[in-house]
N, CA, C and O atoms as a GROMACS GRO file, in nm:
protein
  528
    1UNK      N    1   2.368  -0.207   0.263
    1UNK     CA    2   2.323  -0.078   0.311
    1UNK      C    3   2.171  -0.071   0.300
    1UNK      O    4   2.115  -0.141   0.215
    2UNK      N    5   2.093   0.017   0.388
    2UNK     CA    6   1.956  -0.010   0.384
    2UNK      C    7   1.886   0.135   0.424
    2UNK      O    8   1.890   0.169   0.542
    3UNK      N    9   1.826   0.217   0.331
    3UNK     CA   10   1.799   0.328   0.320
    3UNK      C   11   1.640   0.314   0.358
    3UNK      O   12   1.549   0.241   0.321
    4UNK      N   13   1.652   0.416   0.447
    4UNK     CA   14   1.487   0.399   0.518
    4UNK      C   15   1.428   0.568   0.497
    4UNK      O   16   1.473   0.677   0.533
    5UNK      N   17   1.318   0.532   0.426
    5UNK     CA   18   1.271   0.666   0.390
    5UNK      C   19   1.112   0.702   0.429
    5UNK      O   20   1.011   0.639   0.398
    6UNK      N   21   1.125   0.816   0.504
    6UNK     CA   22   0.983   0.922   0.535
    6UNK      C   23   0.932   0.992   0.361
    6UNK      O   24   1.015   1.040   0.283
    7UNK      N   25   0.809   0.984   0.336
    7UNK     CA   26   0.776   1.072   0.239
    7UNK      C   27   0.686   1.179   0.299
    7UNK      O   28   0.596   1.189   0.383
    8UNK      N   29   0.752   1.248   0.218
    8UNK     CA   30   0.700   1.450   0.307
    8UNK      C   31   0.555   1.435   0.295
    8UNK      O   32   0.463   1.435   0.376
    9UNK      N   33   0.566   1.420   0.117
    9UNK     CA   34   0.414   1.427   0.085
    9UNK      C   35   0.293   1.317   0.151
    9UNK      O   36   0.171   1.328   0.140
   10UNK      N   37   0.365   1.213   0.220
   10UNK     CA   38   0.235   1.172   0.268
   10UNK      C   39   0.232   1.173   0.427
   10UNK      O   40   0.340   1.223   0.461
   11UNK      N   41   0.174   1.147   0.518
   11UNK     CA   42   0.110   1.116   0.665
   11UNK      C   43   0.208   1.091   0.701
   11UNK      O   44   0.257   0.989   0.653
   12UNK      N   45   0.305   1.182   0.824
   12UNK     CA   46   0.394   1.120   0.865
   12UNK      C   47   0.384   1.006   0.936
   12UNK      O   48   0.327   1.029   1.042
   13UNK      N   49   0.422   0.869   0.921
   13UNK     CA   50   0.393   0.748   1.005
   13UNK      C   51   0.418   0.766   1.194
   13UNK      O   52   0.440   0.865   1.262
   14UNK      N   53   0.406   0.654   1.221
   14UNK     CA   54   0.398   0.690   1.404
   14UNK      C   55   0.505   0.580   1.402
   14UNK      O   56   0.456   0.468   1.390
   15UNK      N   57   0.653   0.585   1.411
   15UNK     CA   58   0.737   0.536   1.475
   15UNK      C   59   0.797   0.424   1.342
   15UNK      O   60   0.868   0.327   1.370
   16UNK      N   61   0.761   0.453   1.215
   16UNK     CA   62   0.780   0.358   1.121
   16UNK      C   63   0.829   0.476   0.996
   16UNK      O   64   0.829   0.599   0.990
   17UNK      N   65   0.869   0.361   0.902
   17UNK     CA   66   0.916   0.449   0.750
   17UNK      C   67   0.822   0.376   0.665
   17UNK      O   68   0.771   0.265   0.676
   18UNK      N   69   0.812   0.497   0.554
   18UNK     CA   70   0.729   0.464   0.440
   18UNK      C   71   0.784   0.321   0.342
   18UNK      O   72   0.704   0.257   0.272
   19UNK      N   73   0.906   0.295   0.350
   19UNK     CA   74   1.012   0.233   0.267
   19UNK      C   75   1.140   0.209   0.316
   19UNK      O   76   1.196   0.298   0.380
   20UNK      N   77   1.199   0.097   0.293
   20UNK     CA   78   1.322   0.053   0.349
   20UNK      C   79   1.358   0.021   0.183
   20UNK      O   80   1.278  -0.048   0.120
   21UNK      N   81   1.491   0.078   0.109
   21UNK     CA   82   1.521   0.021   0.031
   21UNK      C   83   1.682  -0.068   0.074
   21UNK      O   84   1.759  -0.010   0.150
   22UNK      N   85   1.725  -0.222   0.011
   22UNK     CA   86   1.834  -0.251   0.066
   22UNK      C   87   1.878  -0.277  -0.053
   22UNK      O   88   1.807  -0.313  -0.147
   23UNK      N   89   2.026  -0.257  -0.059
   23UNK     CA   90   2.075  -0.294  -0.190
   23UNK      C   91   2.125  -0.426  -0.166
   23UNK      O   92   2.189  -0.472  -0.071
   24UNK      N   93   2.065  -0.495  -0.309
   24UNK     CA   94   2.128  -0.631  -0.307
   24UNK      C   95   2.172  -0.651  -0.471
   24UNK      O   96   2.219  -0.550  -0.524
   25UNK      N   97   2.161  -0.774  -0.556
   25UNK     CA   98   2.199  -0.824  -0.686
   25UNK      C   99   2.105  -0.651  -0.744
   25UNK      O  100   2.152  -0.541  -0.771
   26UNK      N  101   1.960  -0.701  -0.741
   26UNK     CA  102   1.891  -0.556  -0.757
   26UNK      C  103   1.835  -0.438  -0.622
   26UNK      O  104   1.828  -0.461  -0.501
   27UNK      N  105   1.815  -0.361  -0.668
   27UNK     CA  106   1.757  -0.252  -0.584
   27UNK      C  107   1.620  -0.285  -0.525
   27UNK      O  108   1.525  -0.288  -0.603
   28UNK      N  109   1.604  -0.307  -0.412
   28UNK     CA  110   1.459  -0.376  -0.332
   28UNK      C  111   1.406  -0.265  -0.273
   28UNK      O  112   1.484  -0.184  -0.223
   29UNK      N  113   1.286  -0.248  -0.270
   29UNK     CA  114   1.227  -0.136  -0.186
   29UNK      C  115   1.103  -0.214  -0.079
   29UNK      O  116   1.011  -0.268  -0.140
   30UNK      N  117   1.100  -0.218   0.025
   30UNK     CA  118   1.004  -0.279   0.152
   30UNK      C  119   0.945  -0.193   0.186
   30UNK      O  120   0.993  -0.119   0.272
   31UNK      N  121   0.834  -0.173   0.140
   31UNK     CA  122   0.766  -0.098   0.174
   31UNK      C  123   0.631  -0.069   0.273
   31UNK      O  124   0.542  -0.151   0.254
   32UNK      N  125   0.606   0.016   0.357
   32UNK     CA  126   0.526  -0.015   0.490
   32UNK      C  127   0.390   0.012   0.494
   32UNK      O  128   0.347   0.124   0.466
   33UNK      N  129   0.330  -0.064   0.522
   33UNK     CA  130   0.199  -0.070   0.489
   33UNK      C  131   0.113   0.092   0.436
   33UNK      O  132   0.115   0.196   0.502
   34UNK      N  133   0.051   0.073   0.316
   34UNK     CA  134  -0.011   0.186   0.294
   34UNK      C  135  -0.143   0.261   0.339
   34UNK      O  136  -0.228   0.183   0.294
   35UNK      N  137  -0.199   0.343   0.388
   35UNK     CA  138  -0.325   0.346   0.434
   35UNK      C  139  -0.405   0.432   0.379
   35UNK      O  140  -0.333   0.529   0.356
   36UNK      N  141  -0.546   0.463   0.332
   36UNK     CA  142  -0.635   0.556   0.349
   36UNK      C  143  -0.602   0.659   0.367
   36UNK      O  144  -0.659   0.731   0.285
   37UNK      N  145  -0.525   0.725   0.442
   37UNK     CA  146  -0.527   0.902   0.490
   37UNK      C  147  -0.490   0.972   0.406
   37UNK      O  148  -0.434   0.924   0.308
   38UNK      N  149  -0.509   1.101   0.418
   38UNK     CA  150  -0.432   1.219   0.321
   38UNK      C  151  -0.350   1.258   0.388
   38UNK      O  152  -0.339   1.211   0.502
   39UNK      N  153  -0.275   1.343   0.348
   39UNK     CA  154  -0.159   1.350   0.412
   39UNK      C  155  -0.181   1.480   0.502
   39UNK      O  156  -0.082   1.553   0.512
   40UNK      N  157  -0.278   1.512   0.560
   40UNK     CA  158  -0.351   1.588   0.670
   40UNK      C  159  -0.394   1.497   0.780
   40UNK      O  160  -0.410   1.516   0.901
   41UNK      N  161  -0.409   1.393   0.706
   41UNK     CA  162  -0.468   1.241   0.845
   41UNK      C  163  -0.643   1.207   0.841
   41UNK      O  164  -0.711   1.147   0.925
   42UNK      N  165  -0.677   1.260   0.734
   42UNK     CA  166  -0.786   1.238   0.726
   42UNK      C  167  -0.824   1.137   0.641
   42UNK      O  168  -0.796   1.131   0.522
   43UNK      N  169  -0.922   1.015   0.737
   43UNK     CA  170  -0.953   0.901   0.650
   43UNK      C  171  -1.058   0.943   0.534
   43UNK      O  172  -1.146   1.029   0.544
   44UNK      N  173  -1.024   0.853   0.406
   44UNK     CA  174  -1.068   0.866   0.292
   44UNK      C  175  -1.151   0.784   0.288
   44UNK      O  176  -1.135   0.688   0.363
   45UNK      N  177  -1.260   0.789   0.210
   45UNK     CA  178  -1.381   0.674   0.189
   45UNK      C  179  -1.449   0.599   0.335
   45UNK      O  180  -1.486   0.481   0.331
   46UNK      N  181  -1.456   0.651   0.415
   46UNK     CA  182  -1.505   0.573   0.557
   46UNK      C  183  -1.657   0.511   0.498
   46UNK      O  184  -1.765   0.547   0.452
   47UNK      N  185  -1.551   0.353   0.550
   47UNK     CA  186  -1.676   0.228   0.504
   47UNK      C  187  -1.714   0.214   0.368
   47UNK      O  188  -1.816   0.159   0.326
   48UNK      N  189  -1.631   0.262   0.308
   48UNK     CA  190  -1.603   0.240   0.145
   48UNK      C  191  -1.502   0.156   0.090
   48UNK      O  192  -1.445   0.212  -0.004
   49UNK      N  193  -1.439  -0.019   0.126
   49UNK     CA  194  -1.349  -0.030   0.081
   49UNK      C  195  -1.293   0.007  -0.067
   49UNK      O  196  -1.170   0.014  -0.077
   50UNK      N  197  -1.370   0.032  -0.181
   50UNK     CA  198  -1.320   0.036  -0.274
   50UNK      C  199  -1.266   0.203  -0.308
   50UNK      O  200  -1.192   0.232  -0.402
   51UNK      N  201  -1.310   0.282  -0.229
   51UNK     CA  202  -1.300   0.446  -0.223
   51UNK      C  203  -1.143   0.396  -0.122
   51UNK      O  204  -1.030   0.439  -0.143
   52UNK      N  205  -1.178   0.303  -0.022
   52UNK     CA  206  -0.966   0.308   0.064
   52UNK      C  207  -0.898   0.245  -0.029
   52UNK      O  208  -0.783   0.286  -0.049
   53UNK      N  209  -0.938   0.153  -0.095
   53UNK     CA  210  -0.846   0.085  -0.195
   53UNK      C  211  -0.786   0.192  -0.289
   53UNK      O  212  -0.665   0.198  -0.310
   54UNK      N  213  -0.855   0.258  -0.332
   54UNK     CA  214  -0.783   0.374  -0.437
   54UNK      C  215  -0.680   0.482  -0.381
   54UNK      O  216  -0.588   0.538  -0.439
   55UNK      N  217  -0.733   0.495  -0.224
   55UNK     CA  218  -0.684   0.599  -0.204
   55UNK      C  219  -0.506   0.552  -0.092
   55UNK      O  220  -0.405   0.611  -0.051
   56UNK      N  221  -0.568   0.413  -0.091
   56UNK     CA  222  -0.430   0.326  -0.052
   56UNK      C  223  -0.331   0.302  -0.175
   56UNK      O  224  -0.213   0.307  -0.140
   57UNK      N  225  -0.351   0.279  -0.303
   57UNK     CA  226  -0.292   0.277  -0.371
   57UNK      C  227  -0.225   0.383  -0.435
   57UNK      O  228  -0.109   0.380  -0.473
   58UNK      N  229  -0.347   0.526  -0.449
   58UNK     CA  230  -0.293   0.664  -0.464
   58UNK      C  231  -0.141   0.697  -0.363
   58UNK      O  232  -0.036   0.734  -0.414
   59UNK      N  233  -0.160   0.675  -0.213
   59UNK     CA  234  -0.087   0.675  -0.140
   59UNK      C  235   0.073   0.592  -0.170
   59UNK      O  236   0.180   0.652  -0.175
   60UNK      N  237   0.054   0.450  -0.187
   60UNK     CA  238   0.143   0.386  -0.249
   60UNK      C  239   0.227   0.372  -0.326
   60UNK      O  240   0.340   0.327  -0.308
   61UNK      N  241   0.162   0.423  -0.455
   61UNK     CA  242   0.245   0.502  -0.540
   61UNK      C  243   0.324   0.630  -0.556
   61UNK      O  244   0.411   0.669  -0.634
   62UNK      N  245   0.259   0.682  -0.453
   62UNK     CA  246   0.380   0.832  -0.385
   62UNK      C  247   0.478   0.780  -0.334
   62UNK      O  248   0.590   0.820  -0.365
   63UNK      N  249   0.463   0.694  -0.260
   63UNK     CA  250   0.564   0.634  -0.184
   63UNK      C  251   0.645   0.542  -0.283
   63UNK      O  252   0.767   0.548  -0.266
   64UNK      N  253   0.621   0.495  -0.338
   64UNK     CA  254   0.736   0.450  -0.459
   64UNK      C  255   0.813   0.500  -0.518
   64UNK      O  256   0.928   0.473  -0.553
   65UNK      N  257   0.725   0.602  -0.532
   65UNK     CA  258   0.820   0.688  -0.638
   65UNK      C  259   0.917   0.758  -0.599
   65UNK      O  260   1.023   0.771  -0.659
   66UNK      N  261   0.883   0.814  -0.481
   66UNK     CA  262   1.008   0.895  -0.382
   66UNK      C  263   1.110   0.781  -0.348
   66UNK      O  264   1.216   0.831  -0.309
   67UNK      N  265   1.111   0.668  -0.349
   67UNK     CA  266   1.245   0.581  -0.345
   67UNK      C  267   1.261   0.545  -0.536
   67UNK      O  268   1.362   0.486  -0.574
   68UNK      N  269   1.192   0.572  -0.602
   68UNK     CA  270   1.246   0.577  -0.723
   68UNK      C  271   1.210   0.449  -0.780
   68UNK      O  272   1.291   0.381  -0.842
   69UNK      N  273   1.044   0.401  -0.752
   69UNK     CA  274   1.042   0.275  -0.832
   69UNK      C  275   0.835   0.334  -0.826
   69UNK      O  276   0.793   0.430  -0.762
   70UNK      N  277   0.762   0.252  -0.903
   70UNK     CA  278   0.679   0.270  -0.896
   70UNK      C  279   0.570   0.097  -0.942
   70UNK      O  280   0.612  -0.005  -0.998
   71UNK      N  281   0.408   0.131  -0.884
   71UNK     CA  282   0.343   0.013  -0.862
   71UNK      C  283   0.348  -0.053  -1.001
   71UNK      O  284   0.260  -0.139  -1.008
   72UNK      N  285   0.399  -0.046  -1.079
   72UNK     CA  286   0.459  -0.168  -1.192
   72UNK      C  287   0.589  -0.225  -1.175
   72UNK      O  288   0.652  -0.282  -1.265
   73UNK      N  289   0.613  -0.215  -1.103
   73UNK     CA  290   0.742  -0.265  -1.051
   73UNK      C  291   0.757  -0.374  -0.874
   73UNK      O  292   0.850  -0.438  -0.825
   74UNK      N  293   0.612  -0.344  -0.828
   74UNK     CA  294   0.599  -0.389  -0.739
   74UNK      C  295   0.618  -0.629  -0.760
   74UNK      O  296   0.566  -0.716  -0.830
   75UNK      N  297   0.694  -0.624  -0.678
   75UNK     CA  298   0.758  -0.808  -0.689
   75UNK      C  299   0.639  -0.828  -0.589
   75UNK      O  300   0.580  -0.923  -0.640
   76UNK      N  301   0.572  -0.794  -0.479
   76UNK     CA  302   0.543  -0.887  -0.389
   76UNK      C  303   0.466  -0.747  -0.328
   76UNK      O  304   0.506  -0.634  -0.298
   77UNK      N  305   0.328  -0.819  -0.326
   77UNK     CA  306   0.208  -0.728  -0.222
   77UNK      C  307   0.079  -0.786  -0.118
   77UNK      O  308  -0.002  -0.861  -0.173
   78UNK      N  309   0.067  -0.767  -0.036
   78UNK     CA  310  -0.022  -0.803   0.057
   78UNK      C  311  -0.175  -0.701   0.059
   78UNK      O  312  -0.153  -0.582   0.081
   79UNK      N  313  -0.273  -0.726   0.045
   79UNK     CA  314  -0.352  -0.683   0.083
   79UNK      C  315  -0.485  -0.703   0.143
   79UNK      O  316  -0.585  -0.769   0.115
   80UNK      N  317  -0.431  -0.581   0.278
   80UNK     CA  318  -0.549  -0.644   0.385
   80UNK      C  319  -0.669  -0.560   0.366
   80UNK      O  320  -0.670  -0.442   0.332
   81UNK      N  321  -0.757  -0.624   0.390
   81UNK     CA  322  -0.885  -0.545   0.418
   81UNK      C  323  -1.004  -0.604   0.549
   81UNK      O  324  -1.054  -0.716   0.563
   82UNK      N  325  -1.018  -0.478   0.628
   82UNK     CA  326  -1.114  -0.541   0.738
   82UNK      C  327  -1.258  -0.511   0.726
   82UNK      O  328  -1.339  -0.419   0.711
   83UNK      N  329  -1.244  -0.657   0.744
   83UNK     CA  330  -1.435  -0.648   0.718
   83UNK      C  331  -1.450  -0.852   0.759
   83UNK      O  332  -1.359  -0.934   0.754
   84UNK      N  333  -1.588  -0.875   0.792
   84UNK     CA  334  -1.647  -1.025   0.768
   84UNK      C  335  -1.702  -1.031   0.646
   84UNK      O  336  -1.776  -1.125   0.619
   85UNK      N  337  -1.676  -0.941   0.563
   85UNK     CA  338  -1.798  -0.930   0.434
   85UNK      C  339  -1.734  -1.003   0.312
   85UNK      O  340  -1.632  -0.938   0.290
   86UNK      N  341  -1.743  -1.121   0.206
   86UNK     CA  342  -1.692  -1.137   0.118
   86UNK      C  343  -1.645  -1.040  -0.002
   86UNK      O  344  -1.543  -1.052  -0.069
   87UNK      N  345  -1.765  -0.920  -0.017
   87UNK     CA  346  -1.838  -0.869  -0.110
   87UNK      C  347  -1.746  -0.740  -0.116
   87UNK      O  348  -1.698  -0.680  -0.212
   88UNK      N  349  -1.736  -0.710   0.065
   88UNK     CA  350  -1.597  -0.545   0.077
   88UNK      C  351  -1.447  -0.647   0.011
   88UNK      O  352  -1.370  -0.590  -0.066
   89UNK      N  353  -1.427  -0.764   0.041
   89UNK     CA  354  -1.299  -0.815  -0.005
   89UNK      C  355  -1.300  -0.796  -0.188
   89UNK      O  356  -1.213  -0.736  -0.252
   90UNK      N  357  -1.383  -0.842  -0.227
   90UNK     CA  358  -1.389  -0.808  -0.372
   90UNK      C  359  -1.429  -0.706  -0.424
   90UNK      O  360  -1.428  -0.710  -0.548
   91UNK      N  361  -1.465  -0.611  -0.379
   91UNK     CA  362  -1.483  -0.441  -0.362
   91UNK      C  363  -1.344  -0.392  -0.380
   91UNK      O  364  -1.305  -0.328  -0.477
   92UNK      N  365  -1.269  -0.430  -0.272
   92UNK     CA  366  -1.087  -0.376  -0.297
   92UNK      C  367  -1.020  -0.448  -0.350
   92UNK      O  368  -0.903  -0.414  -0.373
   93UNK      N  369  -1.071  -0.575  -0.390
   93UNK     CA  370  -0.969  -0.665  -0.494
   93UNK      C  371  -1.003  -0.567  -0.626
   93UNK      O  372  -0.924  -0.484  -0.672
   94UNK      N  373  -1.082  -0.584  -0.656
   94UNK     CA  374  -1.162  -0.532  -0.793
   94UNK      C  375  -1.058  -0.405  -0.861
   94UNK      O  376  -1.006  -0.406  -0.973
   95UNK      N  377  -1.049  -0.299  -0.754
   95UNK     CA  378  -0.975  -0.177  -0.706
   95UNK      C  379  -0.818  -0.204  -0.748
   95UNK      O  380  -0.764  -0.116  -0.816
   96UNK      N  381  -0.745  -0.317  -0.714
   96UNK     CA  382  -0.650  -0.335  -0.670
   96UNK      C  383  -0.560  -0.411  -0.869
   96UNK      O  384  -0.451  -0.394  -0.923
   97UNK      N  385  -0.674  -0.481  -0.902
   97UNK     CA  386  -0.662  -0.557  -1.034
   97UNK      C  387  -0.682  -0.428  -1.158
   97UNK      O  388  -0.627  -0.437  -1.267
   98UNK      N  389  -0.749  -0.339  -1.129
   98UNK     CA  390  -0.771  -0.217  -1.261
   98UNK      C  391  -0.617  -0.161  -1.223
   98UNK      O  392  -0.534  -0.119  -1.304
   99UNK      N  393  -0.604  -0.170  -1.095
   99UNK     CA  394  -0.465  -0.081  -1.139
   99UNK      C  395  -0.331  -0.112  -1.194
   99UNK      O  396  -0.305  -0.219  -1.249
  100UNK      N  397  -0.276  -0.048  -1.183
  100UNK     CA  398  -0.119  -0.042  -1.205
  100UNK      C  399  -0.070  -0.142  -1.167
  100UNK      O  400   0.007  -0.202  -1.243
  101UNK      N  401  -0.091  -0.181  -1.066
  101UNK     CA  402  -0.018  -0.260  -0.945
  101UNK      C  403  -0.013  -0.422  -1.046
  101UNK      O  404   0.075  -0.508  -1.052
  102UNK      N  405  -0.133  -0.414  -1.107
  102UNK     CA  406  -0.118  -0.529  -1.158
  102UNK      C  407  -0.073  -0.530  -1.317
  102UNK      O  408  -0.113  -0.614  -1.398
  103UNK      N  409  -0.014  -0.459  -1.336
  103UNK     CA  410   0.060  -0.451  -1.431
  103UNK      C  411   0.154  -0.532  -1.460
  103UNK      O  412   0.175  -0.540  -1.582
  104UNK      N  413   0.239  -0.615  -1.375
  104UNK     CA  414   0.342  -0.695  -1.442
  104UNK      C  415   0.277  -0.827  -1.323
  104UNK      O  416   0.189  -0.799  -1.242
  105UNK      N  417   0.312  -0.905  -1.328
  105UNK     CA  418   0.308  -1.051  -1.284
  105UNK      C  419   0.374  -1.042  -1.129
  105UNK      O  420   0.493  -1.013  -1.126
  106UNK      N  421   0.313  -1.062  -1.014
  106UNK     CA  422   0.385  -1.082  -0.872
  106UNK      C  423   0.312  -1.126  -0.792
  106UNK      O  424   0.206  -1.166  -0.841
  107UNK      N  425   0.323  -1.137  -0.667
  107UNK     CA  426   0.267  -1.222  -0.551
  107UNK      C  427   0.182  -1.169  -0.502
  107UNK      O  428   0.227  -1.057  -0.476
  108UNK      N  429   0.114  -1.173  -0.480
  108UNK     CA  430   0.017  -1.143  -0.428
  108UNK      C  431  -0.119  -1.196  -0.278
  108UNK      O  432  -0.229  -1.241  -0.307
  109UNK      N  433  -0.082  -1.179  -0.166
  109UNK     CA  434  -0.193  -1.180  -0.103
  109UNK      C  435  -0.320  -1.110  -0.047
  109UNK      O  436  -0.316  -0.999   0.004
  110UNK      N  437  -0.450  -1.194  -0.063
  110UNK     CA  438  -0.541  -1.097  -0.039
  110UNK      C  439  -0.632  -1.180   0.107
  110UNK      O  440  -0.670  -1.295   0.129
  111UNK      N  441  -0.638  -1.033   0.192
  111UNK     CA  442  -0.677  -1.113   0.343
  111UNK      C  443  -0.776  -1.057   0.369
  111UNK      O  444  -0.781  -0.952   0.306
  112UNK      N  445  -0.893  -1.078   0.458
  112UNK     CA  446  -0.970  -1.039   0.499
  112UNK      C  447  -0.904  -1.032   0.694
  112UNK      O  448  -0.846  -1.128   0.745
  113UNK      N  449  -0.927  -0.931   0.750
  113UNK     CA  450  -0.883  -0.938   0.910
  113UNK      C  451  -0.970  -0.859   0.973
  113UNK      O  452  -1.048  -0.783   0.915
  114UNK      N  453  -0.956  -0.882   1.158
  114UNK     CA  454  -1.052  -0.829   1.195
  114UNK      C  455  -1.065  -0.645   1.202
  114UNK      O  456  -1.171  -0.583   1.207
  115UNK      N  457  -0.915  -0.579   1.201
  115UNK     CA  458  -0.955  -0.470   1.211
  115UNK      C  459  -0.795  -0.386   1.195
  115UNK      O  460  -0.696  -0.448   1.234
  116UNK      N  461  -0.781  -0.282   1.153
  116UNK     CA  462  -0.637  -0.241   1.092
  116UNK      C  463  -0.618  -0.104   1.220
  116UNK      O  464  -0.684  -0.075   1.320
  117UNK      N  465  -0.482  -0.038   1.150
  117UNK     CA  466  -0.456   0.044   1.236
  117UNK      C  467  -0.499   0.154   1.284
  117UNK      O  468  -0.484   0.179   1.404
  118UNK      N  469  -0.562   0.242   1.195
  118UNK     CA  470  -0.648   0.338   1.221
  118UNK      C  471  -0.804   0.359   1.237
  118UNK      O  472  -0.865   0.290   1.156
  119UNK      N  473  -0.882   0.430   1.316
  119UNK     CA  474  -1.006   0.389   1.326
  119UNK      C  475  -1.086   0.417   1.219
  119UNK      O  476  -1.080   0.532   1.175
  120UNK      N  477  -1.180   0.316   1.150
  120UNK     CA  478  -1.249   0.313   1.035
  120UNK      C  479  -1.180   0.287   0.911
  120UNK      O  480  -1.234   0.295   0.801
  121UNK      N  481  -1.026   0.245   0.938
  121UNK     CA  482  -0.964   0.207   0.841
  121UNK      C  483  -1.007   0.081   0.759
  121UNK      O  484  -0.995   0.001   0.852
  122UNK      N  485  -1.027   0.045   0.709
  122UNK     CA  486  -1.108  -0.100   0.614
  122UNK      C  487  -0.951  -0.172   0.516
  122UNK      O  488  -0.970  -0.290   0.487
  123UNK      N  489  -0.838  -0.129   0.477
  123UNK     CA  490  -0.746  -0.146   0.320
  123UNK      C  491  -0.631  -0.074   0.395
  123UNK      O  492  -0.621   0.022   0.471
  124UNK      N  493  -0.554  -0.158   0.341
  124UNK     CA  494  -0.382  -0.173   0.419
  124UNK      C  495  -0.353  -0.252   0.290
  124UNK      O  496  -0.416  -0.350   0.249
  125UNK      N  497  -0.242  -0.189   0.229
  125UNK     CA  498  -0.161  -0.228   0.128
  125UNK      C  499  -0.032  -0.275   0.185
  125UNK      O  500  -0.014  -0.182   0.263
  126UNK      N  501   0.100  -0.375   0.207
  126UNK     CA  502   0.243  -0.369   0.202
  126UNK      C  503   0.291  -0.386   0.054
  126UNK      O  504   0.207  -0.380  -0.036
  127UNK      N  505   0.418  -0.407   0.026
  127UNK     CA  506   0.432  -0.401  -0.147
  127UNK      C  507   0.612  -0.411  -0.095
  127UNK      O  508   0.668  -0.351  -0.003
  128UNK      N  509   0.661  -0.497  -0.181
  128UNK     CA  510   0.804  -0.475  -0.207
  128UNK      C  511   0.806  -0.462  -0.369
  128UNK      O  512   0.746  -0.522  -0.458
  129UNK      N  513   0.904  -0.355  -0.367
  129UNK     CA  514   0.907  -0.356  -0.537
  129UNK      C  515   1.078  -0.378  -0.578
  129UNK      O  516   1.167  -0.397  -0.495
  130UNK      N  517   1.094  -0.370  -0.714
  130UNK     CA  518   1.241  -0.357  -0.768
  130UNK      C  519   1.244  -0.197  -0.810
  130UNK      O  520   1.166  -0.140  -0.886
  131UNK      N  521   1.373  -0.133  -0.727
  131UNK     CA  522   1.397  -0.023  -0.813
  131UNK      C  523   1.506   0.027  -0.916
  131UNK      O  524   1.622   0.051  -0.884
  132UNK      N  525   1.436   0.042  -1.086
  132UNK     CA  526   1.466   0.010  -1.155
  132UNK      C  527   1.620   0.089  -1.194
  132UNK      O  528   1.682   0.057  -1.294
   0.00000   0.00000   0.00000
């Protein structure tokens, strides 16, 4: 069975869910890329990756929690950030290592790309977690 969930509290997505949880041995949550906005749609930190990094992860963790798991629990995360700059990549790594997220031991990728979904967006989080 595979429970696909909208969170009120954040940005309603455009044609996607915040979270797919599927039940398997444990409780998995797939979760859909996180972004910058408030939940009015207004980008946060423009040209600040480390101001979207927080506010991608702020975001992220709402969204966890409403399927009932949260960023210490996260198994497996991607994070993109657009820019050519080494310096914005370690700006939102930096961001990404103080937090929570790195709280227990998991996978982790970190990308630099040319440009994300929303305009002036810079930090796109995905994340699968276990829910506990």
């Amino acid at each position: 069975m595979t429970l696909r969930t909208i969170v009120p509290a954040l940005l309603t997505p455009p044609g996607y869910a915040h979270a797919a949880v599927v039940e398997t041995g444990e409780r998995l949550a797939f979760m859909a890329g996180a972004v910058p906005m408030d939940a009015e749609g207004n980008l946060v930190g423009p040209g600040d990756p480390a101001a979207q990094a927080r506010q991608v992860l702020g975001n992220l963790e709402t969204a966890l929690r409403a399927v009932g798991s949260d960023l210490s629990h996260v198994i497996a995360s991607t994070v993109y950030v657009a820019t050519t700059r080494h310096e914005d990549l370690l700006r939102a790594w930096e961001v990404v290592q103080a937090s929570e997220l790195s709280a227990g031991p998991h996978t982790s990728t970190l990308l630099g790309v040319s440009f994300l979904g929303y305009s002036g967006q810079m930090v796109e989080i995905t994340a699968t977690a276990v829910i506990p």
